[in-house]
DODREN-663223 format. One line per 3 residues: for each residue x, y, z of C-alpha. Coordinates in Angstrom, 1 decimal. Last residue first. Example, Ala and Ser with C-alpha at 12.3 -4.5 7.8 and 13.67 -1.06 7.14 Angstrom:
% residues 2
13.7,-1.1,7.1; 12.3,-4.5,7.8
This chain:
% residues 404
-12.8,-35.3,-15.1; -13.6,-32.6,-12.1; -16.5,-30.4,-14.2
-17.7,-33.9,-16.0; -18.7,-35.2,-12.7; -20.4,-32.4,-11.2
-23.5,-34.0,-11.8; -22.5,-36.7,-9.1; -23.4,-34.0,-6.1
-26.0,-35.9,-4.6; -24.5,-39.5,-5.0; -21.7,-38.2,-3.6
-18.2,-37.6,-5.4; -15.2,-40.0,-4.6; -12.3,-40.0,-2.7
-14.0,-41.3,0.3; -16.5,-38.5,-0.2; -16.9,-35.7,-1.6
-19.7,-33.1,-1.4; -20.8,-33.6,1.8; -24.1,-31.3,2.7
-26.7,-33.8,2.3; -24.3,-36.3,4.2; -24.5,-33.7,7.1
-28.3,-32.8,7.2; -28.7,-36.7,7.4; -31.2,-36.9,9.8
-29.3,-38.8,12.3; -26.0,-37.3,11.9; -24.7,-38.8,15.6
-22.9,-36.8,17.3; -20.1,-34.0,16.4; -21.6,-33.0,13.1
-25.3,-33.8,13.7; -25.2,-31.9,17.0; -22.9,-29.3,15.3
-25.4,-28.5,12.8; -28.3,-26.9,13.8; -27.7,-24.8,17.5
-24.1,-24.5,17.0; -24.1,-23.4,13.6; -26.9,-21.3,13.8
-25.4,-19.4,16.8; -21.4,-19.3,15.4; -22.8,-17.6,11.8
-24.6,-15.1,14.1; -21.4,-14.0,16.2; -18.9,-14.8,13.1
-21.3,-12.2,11.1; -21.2,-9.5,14.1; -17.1,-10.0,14.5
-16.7,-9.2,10.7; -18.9,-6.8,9.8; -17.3,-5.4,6.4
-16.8,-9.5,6.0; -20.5,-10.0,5.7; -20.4,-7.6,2.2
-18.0,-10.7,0.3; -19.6,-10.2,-2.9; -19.5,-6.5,-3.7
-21.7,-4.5,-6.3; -22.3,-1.2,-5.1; -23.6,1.0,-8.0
-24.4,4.6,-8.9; -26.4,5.7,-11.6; -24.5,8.1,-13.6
-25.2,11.6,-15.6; -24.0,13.4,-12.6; -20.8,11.4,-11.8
-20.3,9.8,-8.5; -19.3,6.6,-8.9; -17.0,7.9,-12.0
-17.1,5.7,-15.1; -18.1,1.8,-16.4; -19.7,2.0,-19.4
-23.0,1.5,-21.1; -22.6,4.5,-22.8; -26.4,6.0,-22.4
-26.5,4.6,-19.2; -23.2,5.8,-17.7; -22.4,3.0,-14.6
-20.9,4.6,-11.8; -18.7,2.7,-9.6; -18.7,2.3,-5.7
-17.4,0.3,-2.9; -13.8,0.5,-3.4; -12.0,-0.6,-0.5
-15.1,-3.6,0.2; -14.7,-4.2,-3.7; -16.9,-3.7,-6.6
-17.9,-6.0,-8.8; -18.4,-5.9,-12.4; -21.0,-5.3,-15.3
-23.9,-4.6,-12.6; -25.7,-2.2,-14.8; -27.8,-4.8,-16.2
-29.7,-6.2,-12.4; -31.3,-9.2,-13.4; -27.5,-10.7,-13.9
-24.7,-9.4,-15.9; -22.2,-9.9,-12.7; -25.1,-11.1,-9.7
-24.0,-8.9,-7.0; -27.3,-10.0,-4.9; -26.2,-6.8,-2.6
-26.8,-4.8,-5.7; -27.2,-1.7,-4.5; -28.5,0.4,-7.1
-28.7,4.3,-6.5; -29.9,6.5,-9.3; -33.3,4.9,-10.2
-35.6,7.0,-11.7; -36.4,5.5,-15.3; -38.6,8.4,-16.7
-36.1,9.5,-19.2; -35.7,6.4,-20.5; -32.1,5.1,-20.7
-32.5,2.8,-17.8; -35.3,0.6,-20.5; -32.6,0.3,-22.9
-30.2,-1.7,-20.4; -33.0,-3.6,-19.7; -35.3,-3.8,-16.4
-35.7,-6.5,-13.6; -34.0,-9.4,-15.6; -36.7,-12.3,-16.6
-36.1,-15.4,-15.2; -34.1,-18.6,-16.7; -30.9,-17.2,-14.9
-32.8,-17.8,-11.8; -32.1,-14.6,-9.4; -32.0,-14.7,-5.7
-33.3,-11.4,-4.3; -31.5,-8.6,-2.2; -31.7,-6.0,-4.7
-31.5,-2.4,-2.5; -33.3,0.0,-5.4; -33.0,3.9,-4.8
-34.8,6.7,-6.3; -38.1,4.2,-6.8; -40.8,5.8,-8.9
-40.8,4.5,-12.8; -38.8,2.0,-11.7; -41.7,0.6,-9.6
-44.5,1.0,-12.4; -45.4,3.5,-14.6; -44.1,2.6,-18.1
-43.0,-1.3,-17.2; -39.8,-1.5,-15.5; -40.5,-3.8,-12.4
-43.2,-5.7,-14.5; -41.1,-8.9,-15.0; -43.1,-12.2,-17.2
-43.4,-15.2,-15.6; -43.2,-19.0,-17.5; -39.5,-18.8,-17.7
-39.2,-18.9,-13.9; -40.8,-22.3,-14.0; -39.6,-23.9,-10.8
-40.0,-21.0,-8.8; -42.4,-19.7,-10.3; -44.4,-22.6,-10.0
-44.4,-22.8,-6.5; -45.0,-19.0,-5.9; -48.0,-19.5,-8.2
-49.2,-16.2,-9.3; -52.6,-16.8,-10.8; -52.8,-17.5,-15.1
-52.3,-14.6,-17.2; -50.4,-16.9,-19.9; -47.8,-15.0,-19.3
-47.4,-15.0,-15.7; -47.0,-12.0,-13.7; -43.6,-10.7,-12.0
-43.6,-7.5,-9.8; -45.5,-7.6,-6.5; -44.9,-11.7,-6.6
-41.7,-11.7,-6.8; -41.5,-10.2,-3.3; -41.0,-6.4,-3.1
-40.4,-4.5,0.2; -41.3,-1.3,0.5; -39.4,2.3,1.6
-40.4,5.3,2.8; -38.5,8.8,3.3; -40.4,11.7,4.2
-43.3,13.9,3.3; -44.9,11.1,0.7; -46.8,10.8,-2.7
-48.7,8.2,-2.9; -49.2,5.5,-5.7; -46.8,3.2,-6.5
-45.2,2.9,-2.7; -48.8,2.5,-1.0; -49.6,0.3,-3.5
-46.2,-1.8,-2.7; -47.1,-1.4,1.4; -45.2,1.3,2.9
-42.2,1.1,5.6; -41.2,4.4,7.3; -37.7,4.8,7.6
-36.6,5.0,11.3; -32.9,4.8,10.2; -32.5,2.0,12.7
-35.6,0.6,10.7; -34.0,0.6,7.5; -30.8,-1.3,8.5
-33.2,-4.1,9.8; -34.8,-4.0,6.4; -31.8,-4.8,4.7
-31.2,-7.6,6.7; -35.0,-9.0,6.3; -33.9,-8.6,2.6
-30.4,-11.0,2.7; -32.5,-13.4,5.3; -35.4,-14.2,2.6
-38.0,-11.9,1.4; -36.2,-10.4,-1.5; -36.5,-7.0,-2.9
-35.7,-3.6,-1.1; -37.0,-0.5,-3.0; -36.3,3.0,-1.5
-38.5,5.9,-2.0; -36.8,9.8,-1.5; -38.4,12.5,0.7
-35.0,14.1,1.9; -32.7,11.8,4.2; -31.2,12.5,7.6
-28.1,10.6,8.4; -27.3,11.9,12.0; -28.5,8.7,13.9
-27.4,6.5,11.2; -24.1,6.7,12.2; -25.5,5.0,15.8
-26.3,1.9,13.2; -22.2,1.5,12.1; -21.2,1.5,15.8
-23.9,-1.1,17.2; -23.4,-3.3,14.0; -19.7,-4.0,14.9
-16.5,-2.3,15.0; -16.3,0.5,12.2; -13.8,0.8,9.5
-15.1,-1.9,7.7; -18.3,-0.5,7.8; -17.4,3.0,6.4
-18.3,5.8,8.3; -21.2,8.3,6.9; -21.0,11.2,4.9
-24.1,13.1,4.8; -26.4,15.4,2.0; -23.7,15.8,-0.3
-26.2,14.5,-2.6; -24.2,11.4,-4.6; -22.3,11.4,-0.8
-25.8,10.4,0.8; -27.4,8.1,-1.7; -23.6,6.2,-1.4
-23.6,5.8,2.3; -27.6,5.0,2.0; -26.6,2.0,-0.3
-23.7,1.2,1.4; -25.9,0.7,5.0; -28.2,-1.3,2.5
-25.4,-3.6,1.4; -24.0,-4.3,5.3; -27.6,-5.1,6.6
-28.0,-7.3,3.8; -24.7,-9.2,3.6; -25.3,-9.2,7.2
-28.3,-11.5,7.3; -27.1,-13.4,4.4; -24.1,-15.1,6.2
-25.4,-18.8,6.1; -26.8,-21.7,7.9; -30.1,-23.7,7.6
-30.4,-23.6,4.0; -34.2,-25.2,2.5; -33.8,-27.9,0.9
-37.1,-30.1,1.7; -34.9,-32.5,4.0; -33.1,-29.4,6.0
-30.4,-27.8,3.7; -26.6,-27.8,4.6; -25.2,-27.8,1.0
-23.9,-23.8,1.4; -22.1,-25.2,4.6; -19.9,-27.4,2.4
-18.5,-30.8,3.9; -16.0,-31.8,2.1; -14.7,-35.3,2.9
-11.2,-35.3,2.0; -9.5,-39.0,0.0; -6.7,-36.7,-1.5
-7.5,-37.1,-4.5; -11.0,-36.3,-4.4; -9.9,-32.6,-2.5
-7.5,-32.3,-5.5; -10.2,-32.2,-8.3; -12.6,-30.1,-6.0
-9.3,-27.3,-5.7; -8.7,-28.0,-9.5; -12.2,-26.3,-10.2
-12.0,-23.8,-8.1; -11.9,-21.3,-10.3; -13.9,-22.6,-13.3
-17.1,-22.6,-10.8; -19.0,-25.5,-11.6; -22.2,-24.5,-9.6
-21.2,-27.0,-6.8; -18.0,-25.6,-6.5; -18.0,-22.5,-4.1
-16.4,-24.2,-1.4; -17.7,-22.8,1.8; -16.1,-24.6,4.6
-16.0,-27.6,6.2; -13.2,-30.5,6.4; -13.4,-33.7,7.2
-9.5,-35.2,6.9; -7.7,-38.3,4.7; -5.7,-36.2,3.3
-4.3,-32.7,4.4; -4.9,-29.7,2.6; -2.8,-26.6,2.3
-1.7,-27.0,-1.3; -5.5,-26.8,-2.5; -6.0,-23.3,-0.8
-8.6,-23.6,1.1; -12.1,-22.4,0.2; -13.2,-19.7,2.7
-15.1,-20.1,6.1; -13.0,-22.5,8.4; -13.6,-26.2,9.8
-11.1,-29.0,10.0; -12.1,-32.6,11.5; -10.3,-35.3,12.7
-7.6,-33.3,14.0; -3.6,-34.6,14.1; -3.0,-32.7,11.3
-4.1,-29.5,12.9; -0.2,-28.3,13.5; -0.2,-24.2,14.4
-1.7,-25.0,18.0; -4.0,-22.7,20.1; -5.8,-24.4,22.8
-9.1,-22.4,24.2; -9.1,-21.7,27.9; -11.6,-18.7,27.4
-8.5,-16.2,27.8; -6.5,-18.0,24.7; -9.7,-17.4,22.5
-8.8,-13.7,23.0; -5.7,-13.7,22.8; -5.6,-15.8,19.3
-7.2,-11.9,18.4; -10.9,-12.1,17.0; -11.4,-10.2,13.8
-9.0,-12.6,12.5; -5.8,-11.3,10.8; -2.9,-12.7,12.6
-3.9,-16.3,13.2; -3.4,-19.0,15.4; -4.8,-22.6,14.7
-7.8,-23.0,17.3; -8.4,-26.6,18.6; -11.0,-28.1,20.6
-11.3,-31.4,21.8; -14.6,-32.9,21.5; -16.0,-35.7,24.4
-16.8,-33.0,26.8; -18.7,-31.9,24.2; -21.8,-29.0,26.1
-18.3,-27.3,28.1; -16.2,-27.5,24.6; -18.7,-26.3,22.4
-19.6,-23.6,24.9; -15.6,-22.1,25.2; -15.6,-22.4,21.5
-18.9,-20.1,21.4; -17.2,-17.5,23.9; -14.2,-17.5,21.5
-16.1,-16.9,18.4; -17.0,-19.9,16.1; -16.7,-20.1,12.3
-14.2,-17.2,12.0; -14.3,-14.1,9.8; -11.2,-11.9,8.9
-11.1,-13.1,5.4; -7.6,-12.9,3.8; -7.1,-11.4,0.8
-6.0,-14.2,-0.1; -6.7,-17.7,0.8; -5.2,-18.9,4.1
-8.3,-18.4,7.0; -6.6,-20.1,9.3; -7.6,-23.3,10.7
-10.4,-24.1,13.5; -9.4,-27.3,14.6; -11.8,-30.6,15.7
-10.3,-33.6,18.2; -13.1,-36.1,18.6; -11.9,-37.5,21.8
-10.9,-41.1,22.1; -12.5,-43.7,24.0
């Protein structure tokens, strides 16, 4: 019997991401637990892991993959690059009609790939069992402080991206000392618990939402918000998580109202998935009351005229902070006085490259290379395929009308 033979390709698309599915000490497991998967690694200048490195835990590195049954990376591939007839896995940001990659899903059916997209890979009541929201978090409230801090001149810390993994960028923290400001994370999903674990190697204290609203404090504190602590239904009916999240439209949002958290909060880390049929947490009127606080947004959701308002474009991993001029509405200096500062970026795992490969690796190994490599028993990998046998699955037909 033949082995399964599986490459790890270049990350191609540009700029290049430096993040890999599977670190060298995870390839070396995949190949000692699959004897009957061969394991190939397709070199590459700009990982966060050197080809040396896989190299010294007897890892095969070969530039031609087209022999491999199945091709995993992170970032879509650049349509010119694939090769019929293959599996391949990565994050393919189609399946909310992206214009972008429109063409790419258009030449993946024609040439006969299954796509396999890890943002698909939901357990049978749809929840996601893989992703990189644990470090988008931890990466977007480390911003957010770096940015409190320079607004104030109170400390300047070391950019992420500059710094070698969690460890490093934490141990900056050591010497950030902040005044008695109160910081508001939302979300209660992997993105927030992030965001909280950056909070705690500050040693900010952690206050519960009346706690937050209502006392004054000698130190930093921050809360975290679920959509419960800040959006009601209209017709004054019990929160329902359930229904909220399937009638968004039904709730109204109290973030802003006179009093209330923006009334309070000096910095706001939004970490919370946002329906487009939801309310937005304040206006663009409401952050040109005198009594709206907020001078610090991080925006780790970076949701581009979302439930956030001043987040009117992104900002980049180079470039990690604009100012947004609430009386102008316009984009000016991060750091000017009459601004609220923003961090926008969308790609905040790849400041932490080799961390975010580390935990990326785990859950994949543990949830979805048994079904990958095996025998996909409970179907976590035909939820997840997008195409299939040049056509579009069963799941995913709505996207029709985006590839015709």
């Amino acid at each position: 019997m033949s082995k399964l033979k599986v490459g790890i390709i270049r990350e191609e698309k540009v700029p290049h991401d430096k993040r890999v599915p599977f670190t060298p000490e995870q390839c070396a497991m995949i190949v000692k637990d699959y004897p009957d998967v061969e394991l190939i690694i397709q070199p590459s200048d700009w990982r966060a892991f050197k080809n040396k490195e896989y190299e010294e835990v007897g890892i095969t590195l070969k530039e031609d993959v087209s022999d491999c049954d199945i091709l995993m990376g992170i970032k879509e591939v650049p349509k010119e690059k694939l090769i019929d007839g293959k599996t391949y896995v990565f994050f393919s940001h189609t399946i909310k009609q992206q214009p972008h990659n429109k063409m790419l899903l258009k030449t993946i059916l024609q040439k006969n790939i299954r796509l396999v997209d890890y943002e698909c890979l939901v357990d049978p009541n749809g929840n996601r069992v893989i992703g990189f929201g644990r470090f988008a978090g931890i990466v977007g409230a480390y911003n957010g402080l770096m940015a409190y801090g320079k607004k104030y001149h109170l400390f300047d810390l070391q950019p992420a991206h500059l710094s070698h993994d969690k460890k490093e960028i934490f141990s900056f923290l050591d010497n950030a000392h902040l005044p008695n400001i109160k910081i508001i994370v939302t979300g209660g999903g992997r993105v927030a618990n992030g965001a909280c674990e950056t909070m705690g190697a500050m040693n900010i204290r952690k206050v519960t939402p009346y706690e937050f609203l209502n006392y004054s404090f000698r130190e930093a504190v921050y809360v975290q918000l679920h959509s419960e602590d800040y959006y009601v239904a209209k017709d004054n009916s019990p929160f329902s998580a359930y229904d909220f999240h399937h009638n968004p439209e039904n709730y109204r949002c109290t973030f802003s109202d006179s009093g209330t958290f923006a009334s309070v909060c000096d910095m706001l880390i939004h970490c919370t998935y946002w329906d487009p049929s939801a309310d937005i947490l304040f206006t663009k009127k409401r952050m040109r009351d005198p009594d709206f606080r907020i001078s610090v947004i991080a925006d780790v959701t970076c949701d581009l005229n979302g439930s956030v308002p001043s987040t009117i474009q992104p900002s980049t991993i180079e470039d990690k902070f604009y100012g947004y001029d609430p009386m102008t509405e316009n984009v000016v200096d991060a750091f000017e006085k009459s601004a609220i500062t923003v961090m926008a970026i969308d790609n905040l795992p790849c400041e932490l490259p080799r961390d975010a490969s580390d935990g990326f690796g785990k859950h994949l190994f543990e949830r979805v290379i048994p079904s990958l490599f095996t025998d996909d028993k409970d179907g976590l990998i035909q939820r997840a395929s997008i195409t299939e046998n040049g056509k579009l699955t069963g799941r995913f037909e709505y996207l029709r009308d985006y590839v015709s």
